[in-house]
KOLKE-846168 format. One record per residue (C-alpha): residue number from 1; residue in one letter; x, y, z. Coordinates in steps of 0.5 Angstrom, whole numbers. Each point is the difference from the previous one (the first is absolute). Layout:
N
NUM_a_X_Y_Z
...
END
This chain:
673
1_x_-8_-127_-31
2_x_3_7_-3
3_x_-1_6_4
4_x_-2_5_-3
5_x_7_5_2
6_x_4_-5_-4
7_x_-5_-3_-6
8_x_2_-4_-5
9_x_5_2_-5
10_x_1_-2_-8
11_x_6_-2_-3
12_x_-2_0_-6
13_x_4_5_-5
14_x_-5_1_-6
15_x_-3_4_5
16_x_3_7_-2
17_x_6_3_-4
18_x_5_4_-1
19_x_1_6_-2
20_x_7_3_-1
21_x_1_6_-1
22_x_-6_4_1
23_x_2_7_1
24_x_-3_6_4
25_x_0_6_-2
26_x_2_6_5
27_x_-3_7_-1
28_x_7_2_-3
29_x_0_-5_-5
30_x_4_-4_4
31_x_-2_-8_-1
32_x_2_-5_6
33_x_0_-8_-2
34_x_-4_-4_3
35_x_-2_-8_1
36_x_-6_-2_1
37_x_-3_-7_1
38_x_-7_0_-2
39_x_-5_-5_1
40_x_-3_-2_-6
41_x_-8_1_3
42_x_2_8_2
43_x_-3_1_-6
44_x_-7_-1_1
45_x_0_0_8
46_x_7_6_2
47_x_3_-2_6
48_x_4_4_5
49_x_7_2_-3
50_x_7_-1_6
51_x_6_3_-2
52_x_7_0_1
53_x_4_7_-1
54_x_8_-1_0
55_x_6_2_-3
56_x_2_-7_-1
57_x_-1_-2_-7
58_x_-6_-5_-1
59_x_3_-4_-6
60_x_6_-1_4
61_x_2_2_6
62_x_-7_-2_4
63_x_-2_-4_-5
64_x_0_-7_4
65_x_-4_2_6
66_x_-5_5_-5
67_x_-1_-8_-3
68_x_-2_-3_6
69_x_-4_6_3
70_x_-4_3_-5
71_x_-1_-6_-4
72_x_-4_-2_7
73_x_-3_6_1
74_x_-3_-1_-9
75_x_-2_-7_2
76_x_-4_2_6
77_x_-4_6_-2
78_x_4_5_0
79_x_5_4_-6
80_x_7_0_3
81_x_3_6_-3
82_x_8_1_0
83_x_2_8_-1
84_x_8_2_-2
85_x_0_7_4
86_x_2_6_-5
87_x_8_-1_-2
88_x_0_-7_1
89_x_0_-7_-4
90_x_-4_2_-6
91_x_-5_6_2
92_x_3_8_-3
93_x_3_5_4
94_x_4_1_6
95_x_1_-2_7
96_x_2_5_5
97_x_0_-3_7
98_x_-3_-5_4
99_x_-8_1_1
100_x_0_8_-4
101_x_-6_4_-1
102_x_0_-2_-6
103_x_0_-9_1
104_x_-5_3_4
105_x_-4_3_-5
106_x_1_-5_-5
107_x_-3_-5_5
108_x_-5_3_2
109_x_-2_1_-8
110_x_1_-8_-1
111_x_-6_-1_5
112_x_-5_4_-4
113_x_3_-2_-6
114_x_-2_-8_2
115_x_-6_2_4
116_x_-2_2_-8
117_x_1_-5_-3
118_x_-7_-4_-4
119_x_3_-7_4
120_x_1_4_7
121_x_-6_1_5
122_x_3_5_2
123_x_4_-2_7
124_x_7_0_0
125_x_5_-3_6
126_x_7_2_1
127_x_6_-6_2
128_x_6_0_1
129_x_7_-2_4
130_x_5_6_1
131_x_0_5_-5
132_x_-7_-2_-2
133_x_-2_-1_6
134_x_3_8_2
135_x_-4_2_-6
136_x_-6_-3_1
137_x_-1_3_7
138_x_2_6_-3
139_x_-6_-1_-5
140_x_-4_-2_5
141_x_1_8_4
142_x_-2_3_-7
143_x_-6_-4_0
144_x_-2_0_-7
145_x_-8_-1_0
146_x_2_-8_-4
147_x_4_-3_5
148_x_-2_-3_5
149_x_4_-5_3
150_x_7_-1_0
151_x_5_-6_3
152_x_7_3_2
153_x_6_-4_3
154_x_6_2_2
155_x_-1_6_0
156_x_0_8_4
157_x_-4_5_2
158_x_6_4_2
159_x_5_1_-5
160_x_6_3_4
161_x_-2_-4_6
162_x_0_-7_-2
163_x_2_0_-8
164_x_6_-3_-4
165_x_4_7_3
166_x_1_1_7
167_x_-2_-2_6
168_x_0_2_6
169_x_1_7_-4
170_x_8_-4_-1
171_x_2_-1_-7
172_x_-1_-8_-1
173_x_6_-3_-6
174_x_-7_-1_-4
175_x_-1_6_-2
176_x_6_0_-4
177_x_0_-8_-2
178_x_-8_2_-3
179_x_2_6_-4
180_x_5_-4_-4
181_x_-6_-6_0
182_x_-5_5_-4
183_x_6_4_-4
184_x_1_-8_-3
185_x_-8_-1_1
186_x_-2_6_-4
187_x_6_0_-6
188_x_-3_-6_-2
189_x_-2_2_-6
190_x_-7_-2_-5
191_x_-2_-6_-5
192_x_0_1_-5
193_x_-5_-4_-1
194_x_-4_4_3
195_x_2_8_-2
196_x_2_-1_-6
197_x_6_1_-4
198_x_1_7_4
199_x_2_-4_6
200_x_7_2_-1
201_x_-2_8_0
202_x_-4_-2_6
203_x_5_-3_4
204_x_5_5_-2
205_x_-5_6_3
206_x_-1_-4_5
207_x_6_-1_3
208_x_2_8_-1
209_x_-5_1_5
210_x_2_-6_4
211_x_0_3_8
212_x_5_-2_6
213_x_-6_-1_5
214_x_5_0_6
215_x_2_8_-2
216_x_-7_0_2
217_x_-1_-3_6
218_x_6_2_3
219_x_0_7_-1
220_x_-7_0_4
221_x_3_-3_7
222_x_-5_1_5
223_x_-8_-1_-2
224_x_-1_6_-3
225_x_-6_2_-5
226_x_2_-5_-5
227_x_0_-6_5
228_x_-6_2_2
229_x_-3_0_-7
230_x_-2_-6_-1
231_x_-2_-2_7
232_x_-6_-2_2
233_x_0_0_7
234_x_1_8_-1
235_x_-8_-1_-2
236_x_-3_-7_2
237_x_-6_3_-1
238_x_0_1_-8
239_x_0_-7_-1
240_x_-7_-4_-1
241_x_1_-6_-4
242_x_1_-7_5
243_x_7_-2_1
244_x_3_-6_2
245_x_6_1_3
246_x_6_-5_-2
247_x_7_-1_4
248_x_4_-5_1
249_x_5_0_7
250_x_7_-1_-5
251_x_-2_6_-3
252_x_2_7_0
253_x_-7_2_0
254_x_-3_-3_6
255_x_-2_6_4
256_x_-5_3_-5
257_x_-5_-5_0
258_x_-2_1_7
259_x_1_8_0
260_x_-6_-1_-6
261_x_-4_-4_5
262_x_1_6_5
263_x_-1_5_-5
264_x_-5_-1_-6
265_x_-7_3_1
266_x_-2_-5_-6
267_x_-1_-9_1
268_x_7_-2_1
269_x_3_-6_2
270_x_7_-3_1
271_x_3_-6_-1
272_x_7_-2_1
273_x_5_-5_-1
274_x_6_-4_1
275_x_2_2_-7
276_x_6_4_-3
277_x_-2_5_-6
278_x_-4_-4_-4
279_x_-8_-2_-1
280_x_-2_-4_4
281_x_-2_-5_-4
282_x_8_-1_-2
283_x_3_2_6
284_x_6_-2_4
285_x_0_-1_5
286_x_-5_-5_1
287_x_-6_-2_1
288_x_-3_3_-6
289_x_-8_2_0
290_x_-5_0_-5
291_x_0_8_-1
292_x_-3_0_-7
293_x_-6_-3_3
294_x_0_6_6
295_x_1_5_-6
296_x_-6_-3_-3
297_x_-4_1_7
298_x_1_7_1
299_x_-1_2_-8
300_x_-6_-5_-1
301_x_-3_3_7
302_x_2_8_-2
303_x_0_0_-9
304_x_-6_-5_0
305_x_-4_2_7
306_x_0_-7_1
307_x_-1_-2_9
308_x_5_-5_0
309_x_3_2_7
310_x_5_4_-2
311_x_-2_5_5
312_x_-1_-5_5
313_x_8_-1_0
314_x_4_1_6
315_x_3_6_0
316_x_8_-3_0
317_x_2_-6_-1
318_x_7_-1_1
319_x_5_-6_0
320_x_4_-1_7
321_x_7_-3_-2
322_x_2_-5_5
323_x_8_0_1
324_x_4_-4_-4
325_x_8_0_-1
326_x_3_6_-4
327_x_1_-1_-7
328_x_2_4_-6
329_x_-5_-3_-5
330_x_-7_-2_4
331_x_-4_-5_-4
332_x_-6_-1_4
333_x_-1_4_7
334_x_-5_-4_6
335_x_-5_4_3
336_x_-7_1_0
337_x_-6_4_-2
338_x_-4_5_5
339_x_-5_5_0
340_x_-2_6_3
341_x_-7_3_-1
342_x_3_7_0
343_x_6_3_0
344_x_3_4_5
345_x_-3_-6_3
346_x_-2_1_8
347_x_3_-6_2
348_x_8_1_-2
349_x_3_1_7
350_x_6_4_1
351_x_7_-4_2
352_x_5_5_4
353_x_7_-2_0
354_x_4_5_5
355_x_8_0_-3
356_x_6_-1_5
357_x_7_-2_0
358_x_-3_-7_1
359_x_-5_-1_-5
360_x_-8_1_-2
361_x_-4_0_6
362_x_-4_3_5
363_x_5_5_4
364_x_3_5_-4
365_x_8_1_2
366_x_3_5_3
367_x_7_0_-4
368_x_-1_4_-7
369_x_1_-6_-6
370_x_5_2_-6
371_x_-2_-1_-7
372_x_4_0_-6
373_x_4_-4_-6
374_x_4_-1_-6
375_x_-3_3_-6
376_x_0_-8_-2
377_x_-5_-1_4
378_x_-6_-3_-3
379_x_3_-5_-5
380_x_-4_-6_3
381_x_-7_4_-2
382_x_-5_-2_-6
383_x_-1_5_-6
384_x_-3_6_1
385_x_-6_-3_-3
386_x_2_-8_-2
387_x_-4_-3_-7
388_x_3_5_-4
389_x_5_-3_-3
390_x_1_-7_4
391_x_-2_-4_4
392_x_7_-1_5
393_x_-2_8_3
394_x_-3_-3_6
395_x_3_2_7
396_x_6_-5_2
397_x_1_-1_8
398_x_1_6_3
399_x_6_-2_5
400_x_6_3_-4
401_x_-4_7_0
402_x_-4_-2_7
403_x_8_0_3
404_x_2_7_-3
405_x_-5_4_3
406_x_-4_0_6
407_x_-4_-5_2
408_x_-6_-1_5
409_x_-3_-7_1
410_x_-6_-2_5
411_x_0_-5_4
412_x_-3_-7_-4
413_x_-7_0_-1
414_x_-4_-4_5
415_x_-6_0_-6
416_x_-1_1_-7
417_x_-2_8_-3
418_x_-2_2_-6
419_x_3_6_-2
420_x_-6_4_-5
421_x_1_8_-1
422_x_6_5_0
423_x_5_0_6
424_x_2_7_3
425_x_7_2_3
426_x_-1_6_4
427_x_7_2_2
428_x_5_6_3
429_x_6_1_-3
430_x_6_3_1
431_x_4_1_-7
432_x_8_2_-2
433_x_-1_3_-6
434_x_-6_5_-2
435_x_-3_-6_-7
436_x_-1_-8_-1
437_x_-5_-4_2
438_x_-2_-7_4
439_x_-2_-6_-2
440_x_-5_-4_4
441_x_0_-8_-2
442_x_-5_-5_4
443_x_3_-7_-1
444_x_-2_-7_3
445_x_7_-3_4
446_x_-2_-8_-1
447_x_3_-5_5
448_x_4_-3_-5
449_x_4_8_1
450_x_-3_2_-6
451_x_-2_7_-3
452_x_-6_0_-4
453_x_-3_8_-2
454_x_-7_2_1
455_x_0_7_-2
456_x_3_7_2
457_x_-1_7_0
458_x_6_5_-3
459_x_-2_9_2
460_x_5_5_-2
461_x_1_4_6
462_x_0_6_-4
463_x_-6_-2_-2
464_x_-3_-1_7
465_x_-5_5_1
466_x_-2_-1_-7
467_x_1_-2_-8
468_x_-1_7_-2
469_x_5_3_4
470_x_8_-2_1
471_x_3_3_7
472_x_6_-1_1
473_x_2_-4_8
474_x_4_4_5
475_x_6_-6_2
476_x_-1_0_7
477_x_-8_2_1
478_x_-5_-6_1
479_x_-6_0_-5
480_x_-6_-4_1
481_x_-2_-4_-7
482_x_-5_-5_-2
483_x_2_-6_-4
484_x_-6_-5_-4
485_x_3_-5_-2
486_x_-5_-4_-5
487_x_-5_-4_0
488_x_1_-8_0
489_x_-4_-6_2
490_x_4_-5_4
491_x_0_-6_6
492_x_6_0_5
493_x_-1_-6_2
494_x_1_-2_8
495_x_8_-1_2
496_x_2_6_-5
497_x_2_6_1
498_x_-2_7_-3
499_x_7_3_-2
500_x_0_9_0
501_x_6_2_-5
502_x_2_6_-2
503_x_5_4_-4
504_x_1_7_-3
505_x_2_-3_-6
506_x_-3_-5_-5
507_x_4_-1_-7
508_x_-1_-2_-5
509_x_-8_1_2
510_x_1_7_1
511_x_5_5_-2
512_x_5_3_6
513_x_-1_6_3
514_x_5_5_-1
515_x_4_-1_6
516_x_1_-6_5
517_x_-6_0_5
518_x_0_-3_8
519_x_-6_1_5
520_x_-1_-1_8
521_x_-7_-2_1
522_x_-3_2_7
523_x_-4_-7_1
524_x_-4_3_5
525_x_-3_5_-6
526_x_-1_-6_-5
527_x_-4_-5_-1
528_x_-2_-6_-5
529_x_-8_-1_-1
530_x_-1_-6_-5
531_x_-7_-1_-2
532_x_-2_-8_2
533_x_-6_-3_-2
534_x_-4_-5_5
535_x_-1_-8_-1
536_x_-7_0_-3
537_x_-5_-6_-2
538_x_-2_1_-6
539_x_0_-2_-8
540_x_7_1_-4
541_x_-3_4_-7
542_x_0_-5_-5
543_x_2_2_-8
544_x_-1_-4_-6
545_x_7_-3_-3
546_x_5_4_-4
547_x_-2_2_-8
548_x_6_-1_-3
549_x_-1_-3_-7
550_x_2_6_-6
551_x_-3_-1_-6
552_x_6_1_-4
553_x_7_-3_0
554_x_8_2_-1
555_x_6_-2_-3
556_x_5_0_4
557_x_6_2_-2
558_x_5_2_5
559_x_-1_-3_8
560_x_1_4_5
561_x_5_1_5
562_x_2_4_6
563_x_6_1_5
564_x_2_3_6
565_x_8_2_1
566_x_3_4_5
567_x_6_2_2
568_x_5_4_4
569_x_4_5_-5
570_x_7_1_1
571_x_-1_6_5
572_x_-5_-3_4
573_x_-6_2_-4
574_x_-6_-5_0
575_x_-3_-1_-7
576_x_-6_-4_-1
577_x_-3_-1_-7
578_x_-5_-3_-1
579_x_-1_-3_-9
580_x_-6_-2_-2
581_x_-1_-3_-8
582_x_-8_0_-1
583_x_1_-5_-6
584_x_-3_1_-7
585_x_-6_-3_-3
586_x_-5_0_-6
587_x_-7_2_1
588_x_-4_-4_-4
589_x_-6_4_-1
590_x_4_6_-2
591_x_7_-3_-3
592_x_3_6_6
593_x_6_-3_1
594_x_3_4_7
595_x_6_-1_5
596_x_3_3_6
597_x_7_2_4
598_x_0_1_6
599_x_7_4_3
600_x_0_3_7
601_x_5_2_5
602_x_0_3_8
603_x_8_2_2
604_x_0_4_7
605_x_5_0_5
606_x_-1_-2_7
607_x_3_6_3
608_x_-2_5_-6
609_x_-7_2_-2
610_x_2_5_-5
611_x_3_-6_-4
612_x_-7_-3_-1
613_x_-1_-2_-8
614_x_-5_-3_-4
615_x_1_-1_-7
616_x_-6_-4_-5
617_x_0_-4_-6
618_x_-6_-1_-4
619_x_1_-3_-7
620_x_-7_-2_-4
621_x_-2_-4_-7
622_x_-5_1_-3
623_x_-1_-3_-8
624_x_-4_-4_-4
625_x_4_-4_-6
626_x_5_5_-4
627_x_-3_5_5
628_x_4_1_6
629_x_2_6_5
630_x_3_0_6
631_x_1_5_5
632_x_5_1_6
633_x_-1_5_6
634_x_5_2_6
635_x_-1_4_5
636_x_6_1_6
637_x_-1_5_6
638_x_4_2_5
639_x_1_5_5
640_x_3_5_5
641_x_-1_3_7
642_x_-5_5_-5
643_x_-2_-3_-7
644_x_-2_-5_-4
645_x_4_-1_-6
646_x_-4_-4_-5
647_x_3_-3_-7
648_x_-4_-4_-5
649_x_-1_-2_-7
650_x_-3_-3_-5
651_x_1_-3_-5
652_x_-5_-5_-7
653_x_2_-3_-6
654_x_-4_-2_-5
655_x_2_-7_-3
656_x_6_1_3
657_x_2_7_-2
658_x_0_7_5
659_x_-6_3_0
660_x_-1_6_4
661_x_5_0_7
662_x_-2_5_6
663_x_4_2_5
664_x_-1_4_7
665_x_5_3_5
666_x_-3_3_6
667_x_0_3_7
668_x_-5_0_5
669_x_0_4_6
670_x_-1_-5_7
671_x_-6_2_4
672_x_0_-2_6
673_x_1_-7_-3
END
């Protein structure tokens, strides 16, 4: 028998339609287009509306996974809505940056226009996976009076904290390879199909407007008013919706959903995977859950006021990986699901590990410890945030990164732990130079020797009394700093060790400060505390199997391909580049026909941080028959001990022909970064 949380779905397609496009107005006459899968029986009895606000193009660019999710939704009582933000896809106007005022106030007259409609009853929720996870939970602190749920996954409640920019307040490679992604994303232009024979004068001022986000982000280095815009940890109080919070530990968003748990007056509950930056019912690695069935929970229990237990849930649900052999691509991770009533749980014990020349243990030595590195340090880590591009962006073994910097192990286990929560590094150092900053990994040394990554912690030291403020070091002087690394669920199983390593450099993860920087740590100031799960007795957290049936189909045009080269350039620099051909292929519900290019390349010396540079490459076709476009983008920046220089361009084609090109030169002061 069916419990009442996962109650029987249909399969049946009559069951709703399609409307494309439907247009929302907006108070300045701007219209915004939407895709709405609609139950048919709507009509006479409305249903609760879910929607998914993106700048990702419905008819293309999330049209597999809009499919597959909202045509769920319309066949088990809900009406899916699709919604391109403002500058984006076909909807009019034009985009400023990443979750403005303006998106904001877009979206929240989204909601009030869906909780209008004749075939709505009045209720609305919020999904979506990064940005739509972003703008969700964002949405959620405005509370408009219809919204009243909203799942968010992948996602941040702190944009400067734990976004695609910085990290530790160090500038992450990122921040540039996302804006050379949203430079191609955004020049993409409309259908013609949809807007009319205006498409092209569309596309044209479209362009013209056509921002470099990463001037944006870099003019803005510590985490001033405009990060905190947007965060909603500044005020947890503001949201009155119920969240349920969605993570997965190969992403790079794992943090937020237990700072949700903590924070958020409002029901919340979290849940988190082994998975990369996906749906979990798609998601790499596996298992897979079937999450559009906990979605319905959650908006049947909050859009239809329906007891089905979803109150009753456990706070947490997380997923403690078990050790396995380091790979690049990681198909299915081994583990198992627990679950804690609460969150900050009571009964998480604190591990503390003293630091000395021998190792992690219970006596701290006396003699100071050095740490320090290449600027290639690092070339073993996995992406910043694995699944965007991917799937070979997983951390490798850690040994040739664990040999070049400085590494402490414990003595093999005498019993498995389970690792649940965030790590602290609490720490007194001595630094050479006034800026940089340090890494802390966590890795699991195997027996058969080798290396596999847990998590890590990085804290720009100019940083250390704050994000706000950069505060340069006196060289010589000790500073005491402390050091979160992030959250992660994993077994250490008896006979392996727990592997400390720690560098001042992290390339090509994070961009080098401006000058090489080494540490003494006074071990008799330090500590290591890992928070540590008990052994319990108790029921694993059950899911039902993964919804992964799209309702349309794609032609493939072009397979896709990736690979990974690296070499030593004539004068000792390392270059890494990294190629990714997305394919092509032909949506058949749209006849969209898209394609993407990947180009990526990282150069730095080993002895030279001012020699970092990373160059960008982004090339899109968009097209239907005789119409078809192409846009190519390149973004390259470089450095000296005080600014950054930025170069880049853009460059369309309509049926082959130039279009309209865009260039920037520019030079960005260093701010303690």
């Amino acid at each position: 028998m069916r419990d009442r949380a996962h109650p029987p779905e249909t399969a049946d397609r009559d069951a709703y339609e399609v409307r494309d496009p439907e247009w929302i107005e907006m108070p300045d006459g701007t219209r915004l287009a939407a895709r709405i899968w609609l139950p048919r029986a709507a009509a006479a009895r409305p249903v609760p509306a879910i929607l998914e606000y993106l700048p990702y193009r419905r008819r293309d660019g999330t049209l597999a996974r809009d499919e597959l999710h909202h045509a769920w939704f319309a066949r088990n009582g809900y009406a899916g809505v699709r919604v391109d933000i403002r500058g984006n896809g076909d909807s009019e106007g034009f985009m400023e940056d990443e979750y403005s005022e303006e998106e904001l106030e877009d979206g929240a007259r989204v909601i009030e226009w869906l909780a209008r409609q004749p075939w709505c009853s009045g209720a609305v929720g919020m999904i979506g996976i990064s940005w739509g996870g972003f703008n969700g939970l964002q949405l959620a602190a405005r509370a408009p009076e219809a919204l009243r749920a909203a799942v968010t996954i992948c996602y941040t409640d702190d944009r400067y904290a734990d976004d695609i920019h910085y990290m530790g307040g160090c500038l992450l490679t990122e921040n540039i390879g996302w804006s050379s992604q949203m430079l191609a994303y955004s020049s993409r232009p409309p259908d013609p199909e949809v807007v009319g024979e205006d498409w092209r004068e569309m596309w044209r001022a479209r362009l013209e407007r056509q921002p470099l986000l990463l001037e944006t982000w870099l003019r803005h280095q510590r985490r001033d008013a405009y990060w905190r815009r947007g965060s909603v940890c500044e005020d947890w109080g503001a949201v009155r919706a119920a969240i349920l919070a969605v993570g997965g530990w190969a992403d790079a968003y794992s943090n937020a959903v237990p700072r949700t748990l903590a924070g958020s007056p409002a029901p919340v509950k979290g849940l988190v995977g082994p998975w990369a930056h996906k749906y979990p019912n798609v998601a790499y690695p596996e298992p897979r859950i079937g999450f559009l069935a906990e979605c319905r929970q959650w908006f049947d229990r909050w859009l239809k006021d329906i007891d089905n237990g979803a109150e009753a849930l456990p706070a947490y649900r997380a997923y403690v990986m078990d050790s396995m052999p380091p790979a690049r691509r990681i198909d299915r991770r081994p583990g198992r699901w627990v679950a804690e009533p609460e969150w900050p749980s009571p009964r998480i014990e604190r591990w503390q590990l003293a630091l000395s020349g021998d190792g992690l243990g219970a006596q701290a030595g006396s003699a100071p410890i050095a740490v320090g590195g290449p600027q290639t340090l690092g070339a073993a880590g996995q992406r910043f945030c694995p699944g965007l591009r991917d799937l070979y962006e997983m951390a490798d073994d850690q040994s040739p990164d664990d040999r070049v910097a400085t590494s402490l192990d414990t003595a093999p286990l005498e019993a498995d732990v389970d690792i649940l929560g965030a790590a602290e590094f609490r720490l007194r150092i001595t630094p050479d130079a006034p800026t940089g900053f340090v890494v802390a990994r966590l890795c699991d040394l195997r027996p058969d020797g080798s290396s596999a990554f847990i998590t890590m912690g990085v804290l720009n030291l100019t940083h250390r009394n704050g994000h706000d403020r950069a505060e340069s070091m006196t060289p010589g002087l000790p500073v005491e700093v402390t050091l979160p690394l992030n959250d992660i669920a994993y077994r250490l199983p008896a006979g392996h060790r727990l592997r400390l390593s720690l560098s001042t450099s992290y390339w090509p993860m994070l961009w080098p400060a401006a000058a090489p920087l080494s540490l003494q740590i006074d071990p008799a100031a330090s500590a290591l505390t890992v928070p540590l799960r008990p052994a319990l007795d108790e029921p694993a957290p059950a899911f039902g199997p993964p919804e992964d049936l799209r309702e349309g189909a794609a032609e493939t045009l072009r397979p896709d391909a990736s690979q990974r080269i690296e070499e030593v350039l004539a004068d000792g620099t390392r270059r890494l580049r990294i190629v990714t051909d997305g394919g092509r292929e032909r949506q058949l519900s749209t006849g969209m026909e898209s394609g993407r290019r990947i180009d990526e390349t990282w150069d730095i010396h080993p002895d030279d941080p001012l020699s970092a540079r990373m160059e960008t490459r982004w090339s899109y076709e968009i097209g239907r028959g005789d119409w078809q476009t192409r846009t190519e983008s390149r973004t390259e920046v470089t450095c000296d001990a005080t600014h950054f220089h930025i170069r880049a361009e853009l460059r369309t084609f309509d049926n082959g022909r130039p279009f309209v090109n865009r260039d920037w030169s520019l030079k960005i002061p260093r701010d303690g970064v």
